[in-house]
N, C-alpha and C positions, 0 to 999 in steps of 0.2 A: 643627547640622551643623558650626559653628565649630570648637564644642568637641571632635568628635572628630576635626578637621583638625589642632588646635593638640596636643592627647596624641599623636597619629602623628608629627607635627613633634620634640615633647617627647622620644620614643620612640627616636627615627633620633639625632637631636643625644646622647642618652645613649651611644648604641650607638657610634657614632663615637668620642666623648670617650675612652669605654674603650678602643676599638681604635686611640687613639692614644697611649693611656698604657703601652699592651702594647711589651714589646720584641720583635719579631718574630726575630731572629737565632737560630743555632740553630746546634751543631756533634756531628756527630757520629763515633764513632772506635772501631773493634773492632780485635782483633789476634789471632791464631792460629798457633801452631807448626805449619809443614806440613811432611811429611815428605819433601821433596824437596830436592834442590840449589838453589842459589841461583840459578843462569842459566837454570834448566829453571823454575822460577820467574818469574823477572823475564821473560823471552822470552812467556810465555805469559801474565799479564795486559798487556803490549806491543803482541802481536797480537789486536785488536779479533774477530780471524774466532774466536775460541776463545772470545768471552762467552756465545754461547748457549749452551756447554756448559755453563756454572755459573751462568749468568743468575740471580739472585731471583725479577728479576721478568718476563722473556724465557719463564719457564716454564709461564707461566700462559695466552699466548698463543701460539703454534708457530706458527699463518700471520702471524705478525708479519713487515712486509716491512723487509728491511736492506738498505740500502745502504753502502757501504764505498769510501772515496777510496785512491784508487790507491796515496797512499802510505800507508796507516792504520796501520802500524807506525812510522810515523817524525814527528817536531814537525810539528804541523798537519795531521796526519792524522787521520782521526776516522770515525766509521759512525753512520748515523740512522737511527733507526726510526719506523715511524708502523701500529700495530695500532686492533683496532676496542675493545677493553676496554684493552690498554697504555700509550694516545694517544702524543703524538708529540715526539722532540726528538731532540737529536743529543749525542756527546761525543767532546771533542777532546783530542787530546795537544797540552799546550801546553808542558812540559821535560822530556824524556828525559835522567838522568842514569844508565846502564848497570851497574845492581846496587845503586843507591843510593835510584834515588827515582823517583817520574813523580809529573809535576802535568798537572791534565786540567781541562775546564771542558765544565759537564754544563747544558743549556739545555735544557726544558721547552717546547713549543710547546701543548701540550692535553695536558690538558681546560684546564690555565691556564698562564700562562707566564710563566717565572722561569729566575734562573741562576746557580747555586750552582758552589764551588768543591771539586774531589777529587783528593787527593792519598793516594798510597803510599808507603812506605817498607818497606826491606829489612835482614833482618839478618841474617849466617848465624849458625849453631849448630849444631854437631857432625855439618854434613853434612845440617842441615834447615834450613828458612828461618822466621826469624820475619815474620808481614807484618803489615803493619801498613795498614789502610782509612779516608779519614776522610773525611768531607763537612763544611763549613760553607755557609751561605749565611741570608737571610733569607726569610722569608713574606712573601708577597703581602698589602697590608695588611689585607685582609677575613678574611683567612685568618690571621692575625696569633696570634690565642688557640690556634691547635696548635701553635704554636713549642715550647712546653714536652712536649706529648706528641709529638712528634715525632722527639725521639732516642729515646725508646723504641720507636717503631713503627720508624722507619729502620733504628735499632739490630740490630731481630731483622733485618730485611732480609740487612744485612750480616754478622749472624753464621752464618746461613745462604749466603750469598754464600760466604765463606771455607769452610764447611765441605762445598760440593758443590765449589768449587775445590780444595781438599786431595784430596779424592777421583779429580778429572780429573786429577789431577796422578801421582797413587797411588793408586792402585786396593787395596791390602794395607792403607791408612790408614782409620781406622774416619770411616764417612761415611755421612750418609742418602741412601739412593735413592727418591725419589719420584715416584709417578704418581696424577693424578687421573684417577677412574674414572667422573666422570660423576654421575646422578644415579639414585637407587633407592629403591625401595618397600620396606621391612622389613615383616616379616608379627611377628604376636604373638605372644609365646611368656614361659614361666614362669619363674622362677630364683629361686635361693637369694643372699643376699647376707648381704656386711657390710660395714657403714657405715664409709666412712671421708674425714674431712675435712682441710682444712689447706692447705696448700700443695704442689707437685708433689714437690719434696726428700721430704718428709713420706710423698707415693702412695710414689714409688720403693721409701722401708722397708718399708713394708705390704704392697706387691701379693702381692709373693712368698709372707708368710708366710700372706697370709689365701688366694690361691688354693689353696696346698695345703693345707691346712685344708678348703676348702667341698670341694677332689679328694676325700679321705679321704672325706669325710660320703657324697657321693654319688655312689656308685662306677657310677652310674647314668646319670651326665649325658648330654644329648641335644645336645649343642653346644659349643664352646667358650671357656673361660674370657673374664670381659670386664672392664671397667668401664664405670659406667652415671655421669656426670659429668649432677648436676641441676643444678648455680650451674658457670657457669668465666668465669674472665677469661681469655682466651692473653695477655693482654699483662701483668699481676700473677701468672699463675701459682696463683690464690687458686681452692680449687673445694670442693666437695660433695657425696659420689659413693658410690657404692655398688660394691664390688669382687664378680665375682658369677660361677654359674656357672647355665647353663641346665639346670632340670630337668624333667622328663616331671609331666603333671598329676597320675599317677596316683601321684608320690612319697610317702610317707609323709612326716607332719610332722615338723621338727626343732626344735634349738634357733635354729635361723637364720630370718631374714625371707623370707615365701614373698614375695612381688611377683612383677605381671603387666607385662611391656614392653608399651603398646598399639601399637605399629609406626607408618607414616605416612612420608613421603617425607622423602629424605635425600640430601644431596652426600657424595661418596667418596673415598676415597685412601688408597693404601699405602701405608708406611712398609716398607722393607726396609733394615736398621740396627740398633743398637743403643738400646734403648730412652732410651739419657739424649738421644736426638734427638728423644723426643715433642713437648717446650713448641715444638722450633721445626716439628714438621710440624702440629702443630695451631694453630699462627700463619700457617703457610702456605696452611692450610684456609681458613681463616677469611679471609684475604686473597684467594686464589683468587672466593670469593661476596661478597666485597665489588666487586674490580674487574670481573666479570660482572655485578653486579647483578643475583644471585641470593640474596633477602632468607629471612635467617634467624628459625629460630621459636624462641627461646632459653627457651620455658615449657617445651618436649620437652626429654627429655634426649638429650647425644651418645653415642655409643658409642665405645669402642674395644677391639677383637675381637683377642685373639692366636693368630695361626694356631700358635706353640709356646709352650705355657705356660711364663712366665718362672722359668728356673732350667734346664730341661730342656734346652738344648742349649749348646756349649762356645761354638761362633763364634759372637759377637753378631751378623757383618756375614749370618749366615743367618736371624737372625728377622726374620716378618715380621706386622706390626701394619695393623689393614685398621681409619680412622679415619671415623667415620661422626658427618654435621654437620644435626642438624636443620632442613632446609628448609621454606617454606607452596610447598602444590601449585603446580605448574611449571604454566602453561600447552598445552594440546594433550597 
C-alpha cells in the first residue's frame, strides 16, 4: 500500500515541478480595418450597452444576465455578467483616451478566477478605422499548460469579435451573421464525392471547381452541394473531406466515389456571409458545444451544406451555409 501512496506522492510532485516550470503569461492582439468612422467607432466599443451585439462570447448564451453601472461609458464604469454556460465576471473601463485608446480590466469570477488586462487602440484611415484588440494576462497556476494554446483559442475569439463588430457598425461591410440552430437528427442519404485534403486556403480553391464538376455529372442530384469534413481541427485549420453532391440510389455509376452518409445527431448553425468566414463559424460551433457541454463525436463526419452552390451568386453577404457538428445522443 506504501508503495502506491509514495508513486501518487511521486506523481503530484512531478506534476507540480512542471506546472512551475511553465510560464503561465500569455498575450493576445487582432486588428481589423472597419468600415466606419473613427467616433462611430470609438463611441461604440465605449458603450458597454452595445457588447452583446458583437459579443464572441455573449452569443452563445442570450439569457445571460447584465448588469451595467450607471456610469458604464465613462472610467470605472463597467457591466457584469453571470450566465449558466458563460460564468461570471465583470469589465471595467479603467482610461478613456477619446479616439485614441481604452484600457479596461476584465475579472473572471467562474468557472475560475483570474484577471487579465485589455486594451484598444484606434487609428483612422481614409474614413475607416483600424482597431486594434489585445488581452494579456496570466493562467491560473494549474491551468498554467494552456497559456500557449491560448492565444490561439482567444485569438479566433477576437477575430470574430471584430468582424461581428465591423458589421454592427456597417451593415454594407462583409460580415458573418450567425445563428445556432439547436440540435438535429440527419437521415441517410447517398452522394457522389471528391476527395479533398489540406488545409482550408487549400478547400477554398477546390470547392468550387470540384462542385461543379460533380453539378455536371449529376444533373440528377437529390440535395444540395456539401462537404463532408472526416479529420478537422477549427483551431489549425488542417482537415480531410470529401467535397460532395447528393445523389438518388438509383443513379447510375460514375467515375466518382459513391459513399453512403449514415446520419445520427448533430449541433447546428448558419452561416449567412461570405464563405472565407467558415474557419471562424466553425470555431464558433465548436465553442458553442464545448461551453454547453455538449460532447462531440469526432469519429462522424461534420457537414457543411450550401444553401447556394459556391460561384452562383454575386453578393457574398446573401450565401448561406447551414454547418452541421457531430454530437453523441442528447439525452430525453
Amino acid at each position: 500500500m506504501w508503495i502506491l501512496v509514495a508513486v501518487i506522492v511521486v506523481i503530484l510532485l512531478a506534476a507540480l515541478i512542471y506546472l512551475a516550470a511553465l510560464d503561465g503569461d500569455f498575450q493576445v492582439r487582432r486588428s481589423l480595418r472597419i468600415e466606419a468612422p473613427l467616433e462611430s467607432t470609438f463611441a461604440a466599443i465605449v458603450d458597454f450597452k452595445t457588447w452583446p451585439e458583437w459579443s464572441p462570447w455573449l452569443m452563445h448564451e442570450a439569457e445571460t444576465a447584465i448588469v451595467y453601472s450607471d456610469d458604464y461609458r465613462s472610467e470605472e464604469g463597467f457591466y457584469s455578467w453571470d450566465g449558466k454556460y458563460v460564468g461570471a465576471g465583470k469589465i471595467t473601463h479603467l482610461s478613456i483616451k477619446p479616439g485614441r485608446s481604452i484600457r479596461q480590466q476584465l475579472e473572471f469570477t467562474r468557472p475560475f478566477k483570474t484577471t487579465n488586462q485589455v486594451s484598444w487602440g484606434f487609428e483612422k484611415q481614409d474614413g475607416a478605422t483600424l482597431v486594434s484588440w489585445e488581452m494579456s494576462g496570466s493562467m491560473p497556476f494549474l491551468f498554467r499548460y494552456m497559456a500557449k494554446r491560448t492565444e490561439q483559442m482567444i485569438g479566433r475569439d477576437y477575430e470574430l469579435g471584430l468582424a461581428l463588430l465591423g458589421g454592427y457598425l456597417n451593415a454594407r461591410m462583409p460580415h458573418p451573421q450567425l445563428a445556432f440552430g439547436g440540435t438535429e437528427t440527419l437521415e441517410t442519404f447517398s452522394y457522389w464525392a471528391i476527395p479533398c485534403n489540406g488545409n482550408l486556403r487549400q478547400l477554398e480553391a477546390a470547392r468550387r471547381s470540384s462542385i461543379e464538376t460533380l453539378r455536371e455529372a449529376a444533373a440528377n442530384r437529390v440535395g444540395m452541394s456539401l462537404t463532408l469534413y472526416h479529420r478537422f481541427d477549427p483551431l489549425s485549420g488542417h482537415y480531410q473531406a470529401e467535397i460532395a453532391i447528393p445523389v438518388s440510389d438509383h443513379m447510375p455509376s460514375s467515375n466518382y466515389q459513391r459513399r453512403s452518409f449514415a446520419g445520427g445527431s448533430y449541433c447546428k448553425m448558419s452561416l449567412q456571409g461570405d464563405l472565407k468566414f467558415l474557419p471562424l463559424a466553425w470555431y464558433a460551433l465548436a465553442s458553442h458545444c464545448r461551453i454547453r457541454k455538449i460532447r462531440t463525436e469526432p469519429e462522424r463526419p461534420a457537414l457543411e451544406i450550401y444553401q447556394f452552390d459556391p460561384g452562383n451568386t454575386v453578393d457574398s453577404s446573401e450565401v448561406v451555409t447551414t454547418l452541421y457538428l457531430p454530437i453523441k445522443q442528447q439525452p430525453g
